[in-house]
Rosetta silent file (secondary structure, phi, psi, omega in degrees, C-alpha in Angstrom):
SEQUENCE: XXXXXXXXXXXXXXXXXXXXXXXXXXXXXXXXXXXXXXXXXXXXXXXXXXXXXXXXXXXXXXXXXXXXXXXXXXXXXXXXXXXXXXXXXXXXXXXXXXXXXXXXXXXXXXXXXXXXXXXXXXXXXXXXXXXXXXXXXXXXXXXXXXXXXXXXXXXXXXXXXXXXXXXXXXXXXXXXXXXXXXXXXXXXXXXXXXXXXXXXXXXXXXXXXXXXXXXXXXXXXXXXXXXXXXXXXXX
SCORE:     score description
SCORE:     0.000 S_00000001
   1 L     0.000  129.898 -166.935   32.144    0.334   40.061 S_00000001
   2 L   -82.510  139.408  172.046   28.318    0.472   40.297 S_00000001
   3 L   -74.560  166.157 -159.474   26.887    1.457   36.628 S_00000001
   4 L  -105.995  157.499 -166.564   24.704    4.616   36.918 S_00000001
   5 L   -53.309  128.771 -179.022   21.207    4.070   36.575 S_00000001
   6 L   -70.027  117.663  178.960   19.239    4.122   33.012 S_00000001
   7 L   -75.366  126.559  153.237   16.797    7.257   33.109 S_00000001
   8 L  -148.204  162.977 -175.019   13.854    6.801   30.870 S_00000001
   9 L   -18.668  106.552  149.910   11.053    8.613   30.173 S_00000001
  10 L     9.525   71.685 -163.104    7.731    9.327   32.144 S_00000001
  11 L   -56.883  174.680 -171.097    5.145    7.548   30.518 S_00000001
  12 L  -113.327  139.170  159.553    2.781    9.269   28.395 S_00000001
  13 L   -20.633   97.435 -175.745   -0.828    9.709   29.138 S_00000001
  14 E  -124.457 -156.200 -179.498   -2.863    7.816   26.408 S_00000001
  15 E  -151.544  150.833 -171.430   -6.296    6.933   25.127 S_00000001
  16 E  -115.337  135.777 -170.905   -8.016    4.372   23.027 S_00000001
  17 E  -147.301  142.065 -157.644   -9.136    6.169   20.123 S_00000001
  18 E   -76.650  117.834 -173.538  -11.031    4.839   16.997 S_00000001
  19 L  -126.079  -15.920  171.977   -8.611    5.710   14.240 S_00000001
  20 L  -141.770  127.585  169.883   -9.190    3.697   10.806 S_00000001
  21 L   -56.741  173.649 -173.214  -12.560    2.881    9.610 S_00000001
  22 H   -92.809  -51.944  178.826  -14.019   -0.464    8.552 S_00000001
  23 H   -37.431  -82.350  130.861  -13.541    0.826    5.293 S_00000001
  24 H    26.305 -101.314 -160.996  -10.559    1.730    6.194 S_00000001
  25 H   -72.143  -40.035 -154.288   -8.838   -1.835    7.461 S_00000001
  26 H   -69.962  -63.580 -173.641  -10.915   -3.966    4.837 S_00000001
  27 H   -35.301  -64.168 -153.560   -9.298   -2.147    1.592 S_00000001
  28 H   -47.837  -90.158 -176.775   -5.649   -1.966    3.271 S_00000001
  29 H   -53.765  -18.565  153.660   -5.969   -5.746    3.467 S_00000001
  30 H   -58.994  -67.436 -166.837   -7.714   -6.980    0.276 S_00000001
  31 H   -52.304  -42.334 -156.398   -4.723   -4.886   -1.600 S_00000001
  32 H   -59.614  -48.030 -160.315   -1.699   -6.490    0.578 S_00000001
  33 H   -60.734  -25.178 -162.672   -3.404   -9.964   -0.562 S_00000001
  34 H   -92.548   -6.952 -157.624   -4.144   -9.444   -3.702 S_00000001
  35 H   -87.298  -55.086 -161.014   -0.801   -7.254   -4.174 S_00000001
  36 H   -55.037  -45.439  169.420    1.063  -10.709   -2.784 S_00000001
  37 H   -43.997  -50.177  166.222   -1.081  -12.762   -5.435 S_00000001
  38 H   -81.720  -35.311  151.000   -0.373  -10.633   -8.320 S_00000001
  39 H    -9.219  -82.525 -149.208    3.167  -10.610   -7.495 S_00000001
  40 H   -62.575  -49.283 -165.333    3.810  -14.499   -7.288 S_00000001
  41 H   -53.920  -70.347  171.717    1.256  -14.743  -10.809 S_00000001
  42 H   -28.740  -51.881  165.330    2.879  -11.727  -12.313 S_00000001
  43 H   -56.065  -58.658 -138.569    6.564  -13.332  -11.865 S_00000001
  44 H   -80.692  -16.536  148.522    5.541  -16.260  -12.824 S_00000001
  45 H   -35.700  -59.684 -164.292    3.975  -14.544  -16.323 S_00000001
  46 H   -94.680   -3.168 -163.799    7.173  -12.522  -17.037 S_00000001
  47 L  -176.439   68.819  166.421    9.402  -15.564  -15.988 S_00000001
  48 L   -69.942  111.853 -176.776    7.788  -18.863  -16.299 S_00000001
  49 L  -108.330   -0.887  158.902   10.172  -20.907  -13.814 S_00000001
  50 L  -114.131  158.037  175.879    7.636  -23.947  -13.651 S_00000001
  51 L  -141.188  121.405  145.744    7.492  -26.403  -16.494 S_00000001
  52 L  -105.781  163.631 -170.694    4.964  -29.485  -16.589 S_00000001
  53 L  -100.996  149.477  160.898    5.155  -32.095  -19.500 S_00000001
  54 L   114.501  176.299 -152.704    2.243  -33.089  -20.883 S_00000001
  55 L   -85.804  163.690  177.739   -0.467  -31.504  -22.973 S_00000001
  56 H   -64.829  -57.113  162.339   -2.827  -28.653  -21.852 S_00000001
  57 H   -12.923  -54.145  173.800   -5.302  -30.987  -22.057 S_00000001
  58 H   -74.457   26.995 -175.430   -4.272  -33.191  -19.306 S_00000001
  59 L    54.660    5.384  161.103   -4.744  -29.925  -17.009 S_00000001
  60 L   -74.567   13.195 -173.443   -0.993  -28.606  -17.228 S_00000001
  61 L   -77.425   68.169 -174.233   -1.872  -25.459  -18.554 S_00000001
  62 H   -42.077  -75.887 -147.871    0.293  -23.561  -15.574 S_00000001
  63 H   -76.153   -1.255  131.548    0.178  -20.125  -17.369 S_00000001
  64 H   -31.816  -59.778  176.249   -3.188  -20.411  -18.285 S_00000001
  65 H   -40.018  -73.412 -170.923   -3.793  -20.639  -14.765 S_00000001
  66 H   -62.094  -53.565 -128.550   -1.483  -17.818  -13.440 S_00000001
  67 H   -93.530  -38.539 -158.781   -2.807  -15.785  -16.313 S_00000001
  68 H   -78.997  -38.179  179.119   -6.759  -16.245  -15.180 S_00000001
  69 H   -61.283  -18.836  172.030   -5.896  -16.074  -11.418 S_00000001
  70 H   -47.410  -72.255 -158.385   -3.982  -12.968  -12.101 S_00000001
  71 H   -61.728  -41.161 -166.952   -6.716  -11.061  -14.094 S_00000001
  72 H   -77.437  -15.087  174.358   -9.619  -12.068  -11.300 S_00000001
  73 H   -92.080  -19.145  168.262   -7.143  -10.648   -8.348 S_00000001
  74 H   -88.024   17.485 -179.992   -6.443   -7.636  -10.339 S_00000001
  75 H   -94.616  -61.151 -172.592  -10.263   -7.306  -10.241 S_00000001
  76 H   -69.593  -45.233 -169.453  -10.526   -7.490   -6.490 S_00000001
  77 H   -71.345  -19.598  167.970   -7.546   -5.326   -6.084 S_00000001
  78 H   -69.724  -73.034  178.569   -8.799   -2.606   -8.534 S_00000001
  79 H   -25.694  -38.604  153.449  -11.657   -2.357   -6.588 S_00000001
  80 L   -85.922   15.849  170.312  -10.382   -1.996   -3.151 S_00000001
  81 L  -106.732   -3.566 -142.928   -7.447    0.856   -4.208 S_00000001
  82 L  -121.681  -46.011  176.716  -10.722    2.471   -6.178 S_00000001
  83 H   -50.436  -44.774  163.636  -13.049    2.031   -2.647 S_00000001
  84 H   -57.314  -41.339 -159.187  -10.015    3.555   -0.814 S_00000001
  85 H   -79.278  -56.875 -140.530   -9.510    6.213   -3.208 S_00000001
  86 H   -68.486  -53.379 -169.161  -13.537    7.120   -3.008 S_00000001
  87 H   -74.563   13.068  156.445  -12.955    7.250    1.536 S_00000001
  88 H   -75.238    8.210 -161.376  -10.322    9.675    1.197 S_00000001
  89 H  -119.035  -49.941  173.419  -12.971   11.919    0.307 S_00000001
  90 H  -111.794    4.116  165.684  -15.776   10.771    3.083 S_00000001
  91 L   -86.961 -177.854  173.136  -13.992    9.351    5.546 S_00000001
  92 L   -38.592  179.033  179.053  -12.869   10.130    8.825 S_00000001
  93 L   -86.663    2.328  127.510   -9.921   12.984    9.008 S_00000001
  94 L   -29.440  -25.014 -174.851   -7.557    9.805    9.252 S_00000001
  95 L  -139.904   10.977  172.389   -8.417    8.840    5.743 S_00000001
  96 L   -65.407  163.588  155.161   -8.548   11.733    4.309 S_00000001
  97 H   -53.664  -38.127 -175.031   -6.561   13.233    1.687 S_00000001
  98 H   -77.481  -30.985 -171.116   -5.145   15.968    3.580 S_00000001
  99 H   -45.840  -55.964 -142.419   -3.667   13.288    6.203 S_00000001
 100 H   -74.974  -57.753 -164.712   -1.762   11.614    2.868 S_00000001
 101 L   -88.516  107.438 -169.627   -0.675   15.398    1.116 S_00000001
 102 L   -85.187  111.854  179.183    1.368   17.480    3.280 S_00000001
 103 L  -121.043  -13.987 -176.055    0.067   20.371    1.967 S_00000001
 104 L   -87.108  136.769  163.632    0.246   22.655    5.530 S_00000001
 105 L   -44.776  -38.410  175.934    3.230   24.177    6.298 S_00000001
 106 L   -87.859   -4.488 -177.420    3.324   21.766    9.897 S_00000001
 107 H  -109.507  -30.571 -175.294    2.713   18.767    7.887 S_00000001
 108 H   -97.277   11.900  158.970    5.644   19.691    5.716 S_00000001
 109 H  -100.190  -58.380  161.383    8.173   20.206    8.721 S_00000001
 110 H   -24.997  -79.235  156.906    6.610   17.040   10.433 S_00000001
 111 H     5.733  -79.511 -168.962    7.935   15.476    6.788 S_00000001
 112 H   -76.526  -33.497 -179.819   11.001   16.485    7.228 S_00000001
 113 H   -59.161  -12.582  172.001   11.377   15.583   10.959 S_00000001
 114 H   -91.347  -50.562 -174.302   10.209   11.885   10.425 S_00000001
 115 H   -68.468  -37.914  164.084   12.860   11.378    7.627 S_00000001
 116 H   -44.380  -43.671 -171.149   15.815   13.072    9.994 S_00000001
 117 H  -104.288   29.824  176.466   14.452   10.550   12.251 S_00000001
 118 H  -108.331  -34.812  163.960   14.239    7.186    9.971 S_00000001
 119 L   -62.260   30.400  178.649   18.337    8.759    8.854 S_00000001
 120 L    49.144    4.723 -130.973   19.001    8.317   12.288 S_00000001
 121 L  -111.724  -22.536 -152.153   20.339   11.515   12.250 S_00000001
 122 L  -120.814   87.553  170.163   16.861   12.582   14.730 S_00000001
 123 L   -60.384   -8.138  175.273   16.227   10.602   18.355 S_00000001
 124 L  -140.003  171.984 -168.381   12.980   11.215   19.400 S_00000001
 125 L  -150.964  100.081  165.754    9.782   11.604   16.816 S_00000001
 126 L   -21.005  148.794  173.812    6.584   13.294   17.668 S_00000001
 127 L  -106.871  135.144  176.913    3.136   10.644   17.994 S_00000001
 128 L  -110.718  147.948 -176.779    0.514   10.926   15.588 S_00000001
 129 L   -78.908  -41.249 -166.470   -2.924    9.474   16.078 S_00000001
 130 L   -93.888 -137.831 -169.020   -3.035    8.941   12.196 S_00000001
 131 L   -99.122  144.006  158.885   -0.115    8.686    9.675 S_00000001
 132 L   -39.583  178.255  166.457    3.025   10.868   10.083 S_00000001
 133 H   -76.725  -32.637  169.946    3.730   13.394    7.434 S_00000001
 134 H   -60.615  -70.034  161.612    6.141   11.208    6.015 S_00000001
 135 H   -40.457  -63.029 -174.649    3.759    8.257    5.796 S_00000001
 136 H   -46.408  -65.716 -167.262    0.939   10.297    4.624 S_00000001
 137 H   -71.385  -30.958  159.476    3.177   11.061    1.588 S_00000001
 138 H   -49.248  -24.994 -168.066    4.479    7.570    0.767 S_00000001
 139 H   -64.799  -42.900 -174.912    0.842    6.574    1.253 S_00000001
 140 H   -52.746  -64.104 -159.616    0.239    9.058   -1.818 S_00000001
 141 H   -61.179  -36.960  170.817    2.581    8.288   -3.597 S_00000001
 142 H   -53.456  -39.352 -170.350    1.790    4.690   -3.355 S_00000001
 143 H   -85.695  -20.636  171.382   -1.691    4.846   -4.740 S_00000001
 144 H   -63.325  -33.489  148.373   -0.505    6.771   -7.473 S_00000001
 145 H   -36.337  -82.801  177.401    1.604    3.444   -8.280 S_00000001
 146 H   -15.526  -60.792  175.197   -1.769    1.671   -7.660 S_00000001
 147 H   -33.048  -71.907 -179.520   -3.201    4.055  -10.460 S_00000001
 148 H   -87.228  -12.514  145.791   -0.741    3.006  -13.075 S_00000001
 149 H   -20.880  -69.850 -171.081   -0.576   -0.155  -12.237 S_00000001
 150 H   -58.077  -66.556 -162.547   -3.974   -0.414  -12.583 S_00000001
 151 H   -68.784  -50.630  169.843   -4.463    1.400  -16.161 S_00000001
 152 H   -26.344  -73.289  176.797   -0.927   -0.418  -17.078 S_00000001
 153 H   -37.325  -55.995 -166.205   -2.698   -3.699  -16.539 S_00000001
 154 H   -74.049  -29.486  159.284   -6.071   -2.752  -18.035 S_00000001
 155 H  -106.553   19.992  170.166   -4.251   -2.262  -21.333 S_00000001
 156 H  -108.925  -27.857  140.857   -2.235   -4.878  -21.608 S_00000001
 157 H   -30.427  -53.732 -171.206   -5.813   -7.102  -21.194 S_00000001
 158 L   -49.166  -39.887  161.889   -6.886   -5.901  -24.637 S_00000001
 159 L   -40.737  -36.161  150.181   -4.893   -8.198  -25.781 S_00000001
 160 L   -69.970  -26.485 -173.761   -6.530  -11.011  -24.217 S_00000001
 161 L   -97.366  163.407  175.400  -10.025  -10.090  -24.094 S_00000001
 162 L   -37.590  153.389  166.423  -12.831  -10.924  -26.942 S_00000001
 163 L   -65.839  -21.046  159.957  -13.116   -8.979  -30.003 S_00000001
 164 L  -108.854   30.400  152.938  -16.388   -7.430  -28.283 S_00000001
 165 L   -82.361  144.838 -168.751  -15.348   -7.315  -24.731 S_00000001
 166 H   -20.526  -48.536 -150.397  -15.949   -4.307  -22.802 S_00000001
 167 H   -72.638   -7.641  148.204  -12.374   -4.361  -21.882 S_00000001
 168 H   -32.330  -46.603 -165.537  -11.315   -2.998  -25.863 S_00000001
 169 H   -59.005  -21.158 -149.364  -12.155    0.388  -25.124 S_00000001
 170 H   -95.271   24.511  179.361   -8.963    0.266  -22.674 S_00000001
 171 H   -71.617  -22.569  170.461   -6.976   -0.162  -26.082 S_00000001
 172 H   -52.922  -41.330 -179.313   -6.635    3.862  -25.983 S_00000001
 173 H   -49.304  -53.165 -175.203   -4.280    3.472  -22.976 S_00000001
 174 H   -17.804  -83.890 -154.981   -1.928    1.413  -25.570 S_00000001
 175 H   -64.258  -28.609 -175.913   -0.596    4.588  -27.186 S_00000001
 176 H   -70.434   -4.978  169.723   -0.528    6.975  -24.053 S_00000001
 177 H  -111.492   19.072  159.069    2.169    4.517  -22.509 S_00000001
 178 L    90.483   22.806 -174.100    4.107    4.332  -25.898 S_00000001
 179 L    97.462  153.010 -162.596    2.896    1.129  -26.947 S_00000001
 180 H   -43.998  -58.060  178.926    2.435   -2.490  -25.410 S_00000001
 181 H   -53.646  -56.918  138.270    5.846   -3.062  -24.749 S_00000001
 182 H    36.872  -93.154  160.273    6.238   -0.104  -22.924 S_00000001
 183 H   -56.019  -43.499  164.688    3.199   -0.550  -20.959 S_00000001
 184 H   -59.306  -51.375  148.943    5.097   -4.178  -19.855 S_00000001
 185 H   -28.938  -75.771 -174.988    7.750   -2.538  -18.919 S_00000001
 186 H   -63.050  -26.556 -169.227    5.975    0.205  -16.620 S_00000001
 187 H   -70.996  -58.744 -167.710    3.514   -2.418  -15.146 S_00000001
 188 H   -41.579  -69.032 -175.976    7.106   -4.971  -14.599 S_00000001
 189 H   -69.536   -8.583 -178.580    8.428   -1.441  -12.248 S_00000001
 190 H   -77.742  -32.373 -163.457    5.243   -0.843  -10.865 S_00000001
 191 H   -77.748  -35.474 -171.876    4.997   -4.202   -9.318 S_00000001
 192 H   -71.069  -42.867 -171.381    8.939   -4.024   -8.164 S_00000001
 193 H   -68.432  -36.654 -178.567    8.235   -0.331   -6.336 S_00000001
 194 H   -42.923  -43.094 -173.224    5.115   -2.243   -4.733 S_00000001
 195 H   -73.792  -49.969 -160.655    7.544   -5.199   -2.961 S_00000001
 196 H   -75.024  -32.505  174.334   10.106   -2.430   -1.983 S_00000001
 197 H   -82.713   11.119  168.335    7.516   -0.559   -0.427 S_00000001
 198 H  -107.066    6.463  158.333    5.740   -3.410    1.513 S_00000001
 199 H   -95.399  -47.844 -165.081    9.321   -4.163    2.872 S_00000001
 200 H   -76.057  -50.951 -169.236    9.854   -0.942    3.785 S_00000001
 201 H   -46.676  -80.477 -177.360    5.720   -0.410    5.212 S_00000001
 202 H   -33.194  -42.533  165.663    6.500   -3.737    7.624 S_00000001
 203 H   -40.571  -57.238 -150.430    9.566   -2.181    8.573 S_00000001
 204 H   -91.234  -68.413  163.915    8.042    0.954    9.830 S_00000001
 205 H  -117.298   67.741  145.945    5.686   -0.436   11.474 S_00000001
 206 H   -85.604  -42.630  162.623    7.218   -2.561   13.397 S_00000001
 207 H   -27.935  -76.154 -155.634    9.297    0.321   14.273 S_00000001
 208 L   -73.543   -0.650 -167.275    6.877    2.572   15.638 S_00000001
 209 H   -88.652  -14.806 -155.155    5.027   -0.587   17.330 S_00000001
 210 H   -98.398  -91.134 -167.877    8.233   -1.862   19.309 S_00000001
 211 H   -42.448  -30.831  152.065    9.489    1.778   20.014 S_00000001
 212 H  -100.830  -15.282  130.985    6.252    3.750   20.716 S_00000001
 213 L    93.435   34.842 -148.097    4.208    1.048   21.840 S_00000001
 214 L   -98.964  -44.984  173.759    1.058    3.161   21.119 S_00000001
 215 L   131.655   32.933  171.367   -1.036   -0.524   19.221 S_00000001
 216 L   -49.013  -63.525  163.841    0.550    0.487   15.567 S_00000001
 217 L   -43.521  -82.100 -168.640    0.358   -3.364   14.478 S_00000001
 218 H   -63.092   -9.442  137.522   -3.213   -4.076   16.136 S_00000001
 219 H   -13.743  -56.020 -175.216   -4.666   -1.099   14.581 S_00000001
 220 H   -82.852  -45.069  165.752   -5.079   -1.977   11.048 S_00000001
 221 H   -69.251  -44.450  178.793   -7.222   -4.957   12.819 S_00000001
 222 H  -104.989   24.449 -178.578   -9.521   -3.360   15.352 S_00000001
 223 L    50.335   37.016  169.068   -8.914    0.371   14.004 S_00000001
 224 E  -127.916  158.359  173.343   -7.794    1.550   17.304 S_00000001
 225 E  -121.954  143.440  163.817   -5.091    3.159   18.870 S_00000001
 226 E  -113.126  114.530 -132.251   -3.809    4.199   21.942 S_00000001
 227 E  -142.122  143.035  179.213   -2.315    7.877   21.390 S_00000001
 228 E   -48.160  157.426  179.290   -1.326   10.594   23.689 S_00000001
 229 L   -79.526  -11.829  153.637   -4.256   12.354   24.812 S_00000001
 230 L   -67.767  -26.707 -176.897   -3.262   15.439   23.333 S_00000001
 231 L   -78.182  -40.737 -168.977   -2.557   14.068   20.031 S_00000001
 232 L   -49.339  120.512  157.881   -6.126   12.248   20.041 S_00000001
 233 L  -153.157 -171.474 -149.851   -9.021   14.214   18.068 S_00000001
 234 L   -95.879  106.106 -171.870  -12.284   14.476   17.101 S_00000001
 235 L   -80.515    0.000    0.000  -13.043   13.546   13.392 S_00000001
């Protein structure tokens, strides 16, 4: 018995279309590095798992270490989420706010039709030149992480910095997260939602790179895409 023949789709008509900025590509990668950096430092902070013998002196002073590389990557990493923050405001309509906050009635159907189709429960999934609706809002939600993170971070430094460094003033933070421990605590979960969602982010797109085959992956390097020609517009 001959099997009957696999049907598949037409292809679709696409375009190469400039979709993430220089801006754009630079941030997204400064954070993954610095977010992998503060990680392994961060761990290693909350759960020193190396031990060397001998005196600080002699140059063993691990968590010395981890503590200053920590603080100068949560410098570069404030900086590009804050740089990021600033081109949702002047960047293309790709990098915008309104992409990340489904705030439109069609952005909030789009929503739900991208999660029906990550449940499986949904087989085909409109193409977006930018981020899905779905995307858009994890993106949000993510930088809002970023945020407290950030502020988390900045007050748990007073401890560390000089009695007249700048960095005192961010001693105010202290009480709005309910005191240091606290603040240790929320920074310890910020950093955990960060990994599961840079598991999940790889995931995704790999997804849409193997199954729509549109340049999802090679994007975030040359900021282009190739996108139905209908989908493609003019920012």
């Amino acid at each position: 018995m001959t099997a009957m023949p696999i049907s598949r789709p037409a292809p679709v008509p696409t375009e190469r279309t400039y979709i993430w900025e220089l801006p754009v590509r630079v941030t997204h990668w400064l954070i993954f590095f610095s977010f992998l950096i503060l990680t392994a430092t961060g761990y290693y902070i909350m759960n020193p798992f190396i031990s060397v013998p001998g005196p600080a002196a002699n140059g063993h002073f691990v968590m010395g270490t981890a503590r200053t590389i920590h603080v100068y990557t949560a410098i570069v990493f404030s900086l590009a989420v804050l740089v990021r923050i600033y081109w949702m405001f002047v960047g293309n309509s790709y990098a915008r706010l309104s992409d990340l906050v489904p705030v439109t009635l069609g952005r909030i159907r789009d929503l739900g039709d991208t999660l029906l189709y990550f449940l499986f429960v949904r087989r085909e999934l409109d193409k977006y030149s930018g981020h899905d609706a779905l995307a858009g809002a994890t993106y949000g939600l993510i930088f809002v992480v970023y945020l407290v993170k950030i502020a988390t971070g900045l007050a748990l430094y007073t401890v560390y910095a000089p009695a007249n460094s700048p960095f005192q003033f961010f001693q105010i933070l202290i009480p709005a997260f309910g005191g240091l421990q606290a603040a240790r605590l929320i920074h310890i979960v910020c950093m955990w939602v960060m990994v599961i969602f840079a598991v999940i982010h790889i995931y995704s797109v790999w997804l849409f790179s193997h199954f729509q085959g549109f340049g999802e992956a090679d994007s975030i390097f040359s900021g282009y895409k190739f996108v139905p020609k209908q989908k493609a517009d003019v920012s």
